[in-house]
N, C-alpha and C positions, 0 to 999 in steps of 0.2 A: 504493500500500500504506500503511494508515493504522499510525503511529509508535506500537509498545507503550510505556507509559509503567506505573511502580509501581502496583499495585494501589491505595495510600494516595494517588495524585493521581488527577487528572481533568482530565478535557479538556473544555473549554467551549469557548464563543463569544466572542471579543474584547469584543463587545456586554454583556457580563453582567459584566464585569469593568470598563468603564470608558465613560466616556460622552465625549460629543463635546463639544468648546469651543468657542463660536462670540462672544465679545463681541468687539466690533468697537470699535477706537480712538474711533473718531467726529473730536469735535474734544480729545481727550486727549493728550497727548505722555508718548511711549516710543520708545525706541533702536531701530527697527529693522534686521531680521537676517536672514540666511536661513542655510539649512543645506548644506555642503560634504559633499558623501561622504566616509567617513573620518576626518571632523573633527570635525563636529558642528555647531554652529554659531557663527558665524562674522559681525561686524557688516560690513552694507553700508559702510560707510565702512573698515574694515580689506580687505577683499574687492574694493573697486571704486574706493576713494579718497575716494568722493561717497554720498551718500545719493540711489539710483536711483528710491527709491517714487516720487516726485512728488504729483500729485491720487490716487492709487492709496491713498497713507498711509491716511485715515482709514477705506478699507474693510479694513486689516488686521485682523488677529488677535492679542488681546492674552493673552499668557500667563505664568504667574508660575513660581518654583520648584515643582521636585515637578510639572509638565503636562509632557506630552510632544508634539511637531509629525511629525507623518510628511510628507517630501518626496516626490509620485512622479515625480521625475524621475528617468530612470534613468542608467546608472553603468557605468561596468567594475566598479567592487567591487559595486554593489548595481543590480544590473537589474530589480530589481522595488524599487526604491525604496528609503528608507531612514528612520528613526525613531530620534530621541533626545530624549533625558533632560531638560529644562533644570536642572541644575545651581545656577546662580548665583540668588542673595538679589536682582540686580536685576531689575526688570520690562521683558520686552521684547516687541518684536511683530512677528510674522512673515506673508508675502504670505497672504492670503484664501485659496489654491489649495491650500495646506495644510491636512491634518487635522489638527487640535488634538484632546486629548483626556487625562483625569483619571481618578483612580480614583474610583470608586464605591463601596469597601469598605474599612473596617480592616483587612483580611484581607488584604492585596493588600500588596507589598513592591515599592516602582516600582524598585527596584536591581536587583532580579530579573530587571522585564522590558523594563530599560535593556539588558541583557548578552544577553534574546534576543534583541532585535531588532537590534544590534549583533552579533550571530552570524549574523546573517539567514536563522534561521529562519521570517523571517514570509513569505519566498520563493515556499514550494513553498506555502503556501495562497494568495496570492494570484494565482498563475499561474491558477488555476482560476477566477477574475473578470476580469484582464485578459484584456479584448476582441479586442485588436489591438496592434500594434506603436505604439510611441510617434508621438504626432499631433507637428504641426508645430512648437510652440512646445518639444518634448522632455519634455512631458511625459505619462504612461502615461496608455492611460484603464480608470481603476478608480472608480467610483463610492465615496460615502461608505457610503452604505449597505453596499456591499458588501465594503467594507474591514472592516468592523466584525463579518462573519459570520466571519471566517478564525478556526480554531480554534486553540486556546493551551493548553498544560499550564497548569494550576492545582493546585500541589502544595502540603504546609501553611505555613501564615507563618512556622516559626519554622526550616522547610529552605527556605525564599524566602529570609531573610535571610540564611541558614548560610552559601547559595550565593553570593550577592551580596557576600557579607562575603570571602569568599578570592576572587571573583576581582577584585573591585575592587582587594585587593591587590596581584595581578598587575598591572593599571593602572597602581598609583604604580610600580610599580618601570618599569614600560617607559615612564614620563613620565618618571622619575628619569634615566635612560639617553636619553631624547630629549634633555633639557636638558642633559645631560653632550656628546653631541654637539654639540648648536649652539655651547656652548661653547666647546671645541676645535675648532671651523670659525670663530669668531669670532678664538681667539685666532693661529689660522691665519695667516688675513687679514690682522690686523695685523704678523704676521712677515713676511709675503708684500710687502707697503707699505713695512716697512722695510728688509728684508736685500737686496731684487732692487731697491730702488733706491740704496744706498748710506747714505740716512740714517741708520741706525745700522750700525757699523762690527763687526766679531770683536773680542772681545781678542786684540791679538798680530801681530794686521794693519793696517799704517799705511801702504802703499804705494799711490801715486796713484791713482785709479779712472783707465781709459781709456775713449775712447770710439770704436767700430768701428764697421767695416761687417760685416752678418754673412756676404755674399758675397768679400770677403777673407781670412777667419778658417775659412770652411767648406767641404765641397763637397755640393751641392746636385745632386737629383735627381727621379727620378720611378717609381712601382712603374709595374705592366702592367697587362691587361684581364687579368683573371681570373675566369669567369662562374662560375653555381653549376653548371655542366654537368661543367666542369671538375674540381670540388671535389667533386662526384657519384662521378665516376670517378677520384680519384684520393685516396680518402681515407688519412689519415695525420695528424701529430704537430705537424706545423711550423704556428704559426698563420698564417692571412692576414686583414689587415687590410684594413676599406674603410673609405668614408666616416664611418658612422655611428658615434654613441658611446656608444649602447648595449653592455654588455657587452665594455666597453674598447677596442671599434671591431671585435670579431673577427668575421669573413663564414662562416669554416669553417677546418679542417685539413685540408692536404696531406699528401701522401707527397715533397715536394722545398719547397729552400727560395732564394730570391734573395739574403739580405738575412743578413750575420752580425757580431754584434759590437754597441758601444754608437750605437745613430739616434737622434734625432728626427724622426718622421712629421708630419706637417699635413695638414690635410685642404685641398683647392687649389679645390673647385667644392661648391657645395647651400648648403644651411640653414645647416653644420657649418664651414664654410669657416673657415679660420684658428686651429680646432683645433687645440691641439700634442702631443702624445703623447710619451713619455721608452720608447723599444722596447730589450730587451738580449737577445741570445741569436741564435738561425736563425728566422728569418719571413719571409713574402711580405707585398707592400700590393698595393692595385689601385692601377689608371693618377691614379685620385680621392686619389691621395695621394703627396706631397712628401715627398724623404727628406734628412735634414742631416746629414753626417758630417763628424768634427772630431778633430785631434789638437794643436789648439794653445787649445779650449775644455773644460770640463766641461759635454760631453753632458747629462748631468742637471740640472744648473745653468740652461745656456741654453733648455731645453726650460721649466721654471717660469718662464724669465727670458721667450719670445716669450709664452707663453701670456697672460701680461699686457697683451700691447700688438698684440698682432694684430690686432684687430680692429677696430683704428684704421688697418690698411694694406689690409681687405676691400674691393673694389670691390662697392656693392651695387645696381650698376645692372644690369638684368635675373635672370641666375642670379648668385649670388652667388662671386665667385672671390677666390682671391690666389696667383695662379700666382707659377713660381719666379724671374721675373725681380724682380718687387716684392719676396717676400722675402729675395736678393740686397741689394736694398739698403736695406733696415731697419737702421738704425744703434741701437745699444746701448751703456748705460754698464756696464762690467764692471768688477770686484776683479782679483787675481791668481789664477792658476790655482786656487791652495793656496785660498783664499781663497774661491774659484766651488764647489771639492768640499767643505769644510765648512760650507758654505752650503746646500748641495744636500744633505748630511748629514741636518742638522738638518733640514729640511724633507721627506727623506722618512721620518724616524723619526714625525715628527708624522702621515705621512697615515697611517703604518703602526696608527698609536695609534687613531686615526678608523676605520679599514677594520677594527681588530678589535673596535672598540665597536659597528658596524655590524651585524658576523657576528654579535656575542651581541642584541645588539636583534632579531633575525629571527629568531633562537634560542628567544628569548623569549617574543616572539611566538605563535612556533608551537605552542610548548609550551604557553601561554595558549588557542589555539586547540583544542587535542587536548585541554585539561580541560575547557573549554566544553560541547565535544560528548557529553564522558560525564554532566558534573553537569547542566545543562539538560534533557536528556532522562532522566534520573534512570538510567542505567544503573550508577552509582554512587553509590551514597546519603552522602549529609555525615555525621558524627556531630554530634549536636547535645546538648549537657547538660540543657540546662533548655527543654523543650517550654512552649509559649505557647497 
């Protein structure tokens, strides 16, 4: 079903609005780059460490600010590919296998159709060209030609710019909010460095750090097999943990529970192995997971405090494990109790600070999202003052 758009736009051909870029580095020197889903793009040396072109380089594609590169590689976020903007005053150059491409007209606002193609509406037209499923090297096979037929709102330049102008704004602010994270994971990390290893002290606290074992200090366990048959037929409140740490390790809820009060969980066997987890309340784990309970440590404390250094006691010969006899006897340098729970304090105020800059970043997001879809397809029209 083809997209109603305002009467005052049109829909054209990709081809009519912008043309193809094909200069080739040759023996020229520029930085190059490729493009990450979601990202944008991204230099081979940030990306891989090394500059992977090789003899490849000088059949690259050189492009300046204001061109844009479409990648058809496909994506979980973009399965039919992806297209962006180059941004940056510097010159760079991207693999041959991309389409490069410029506008053709004054009339044309490239912010406009940096934000559709970053909405990935170029999707549903180009489903109707790709052939088949992505060939061997992962990338789609869409021809150029054919990439250039897919059809585009063309609406007036001076609602191209209206549009691009608020939602670019959305942009800064959900970059303003990325960097506010990394941030406070930065300055996380260095609390983590200093408080769980003693180099820097509490005010107030000056009594010896000790050093233990944590199979002396704990008791040390193991959850059960709990399949999804199970959790099928027995649904309910109480969560059960596995392995994985997606979604805070949770497999599903029960109607019953093993486990109550303040744990630490680990994960003992997979990828995941020496995971630590800080659990409080009534839960199940599976058999894939170690349980630590303590009434002469702070629970929450030692859980930031393994999670640091586990992974230095993983066996990672074949599956990867650290069953509970090894972490038994992982030895640890500790504060006093007082000392372990305002330590553990601080640090979960911090994540708590992080997980709700999180929730509003998605928030954000979304919100960014649900405006996309009305102003791009013009189902709401911008006010604009002064028509061009």
């Amino acid at each position: 079903m083809k997209q109603k758009i305002p009467e005052d736009w049109v829909s054209v051909s990709l081809n009519s609005l912008f043309k193809q870029i094909n200069r080739r580095v040759g023996t020229r020197q520029f930085p190059p780059y490729s493009i990450s889903a979601g990202v944008g793009f991204v230099s081979q040396i940030e990306k891989w460490g090394k500059v992977i072109a090789g003899d490849q380089l000088k059949s690259y594609i050189h492009i300046k600010e204001g061109e844009f590169a479409y990648n058809k590689g496909n994506s979980k976020k973009y399965s039919c590919g992806c297209a962006y903007l180059l941004k940056s005053q510097e010159e760079i150059c991207v693999p041959g296998v991309f389409i490069c491409f410029s506008s053709k007209k004054a009339s044309i606002d490239s912010g406009f159709y940096e934000q559709y193609f970053r909405a990935n509406y170029h999707a549903r037209e180009l489903k109707k060209y790709i052939s088949s499923s992505a060939r061997a090297d992962g990338l789609l096979n869409i021809n150029k030609d054919d990439f250039f037929k897919i059809i585009v709102p063309f609406p007036p330049l001076h609602e191209q710019k209206q549009i691009a102008e608020i939602l670019s704004t959305w942009d800064d602010g959900i970059e303003k909010l990325e960097n506010l994270i990394e941030k406070k994971e930065i300055l996380k990390t260095g609390m983590l460095q200093q408080l769980l290893t003693g180099k820097k002290r509490l005010k107030g606290f000056n009594k010896s750090l000790e050093k233990i074992r944590i199979g002396d200090y704990t008791k040390l366990g193991r959850g059960r097999v709990i399949n999804q048959e199970e959790i099928d037929n027995n649904r309910g409140t109480f969560p059960v943990y596995s392995s994985q740490t997606s979604n805070d390790g949770i497999m599903g809820y029960i109607n019953t529970y093993d486990f109550e009060g303040e744990y630490a969980t680990w994960t003992t066997d997979g990828a995941n192995a020496g995971r630590v987890f800080y659990r409080n309340g009534k839960f199940n784990c599976t058999n894939v997971c170690g349980t630590i309970r303590s009434t002469k440590l702070c629970i929450k404390f030692i859980s930031y405090k393994l999670n640091r250094i586990t992974k230095f006691h993983v066996s990672y010969v074949g599956n990867n494990k650290l069953m509970n006899n090894i972490m038994a006897n992982i030895k640890v340098i500790i504060p006093s109790f007082e000392e372990q729970q305002k330590i553990a304090s601080i640090l979960t105020t911090t994540d708590i600070e992080i997980q709700k800059l999180r929730e509003k970043l998605e928030k954000v997001k979304e919100q960014k999202k649900g405006l996309m879809q009305v102003l791009l397809t013009g189902k709401i029209r911008v006010v604009v003052n002064n028509e061009e």
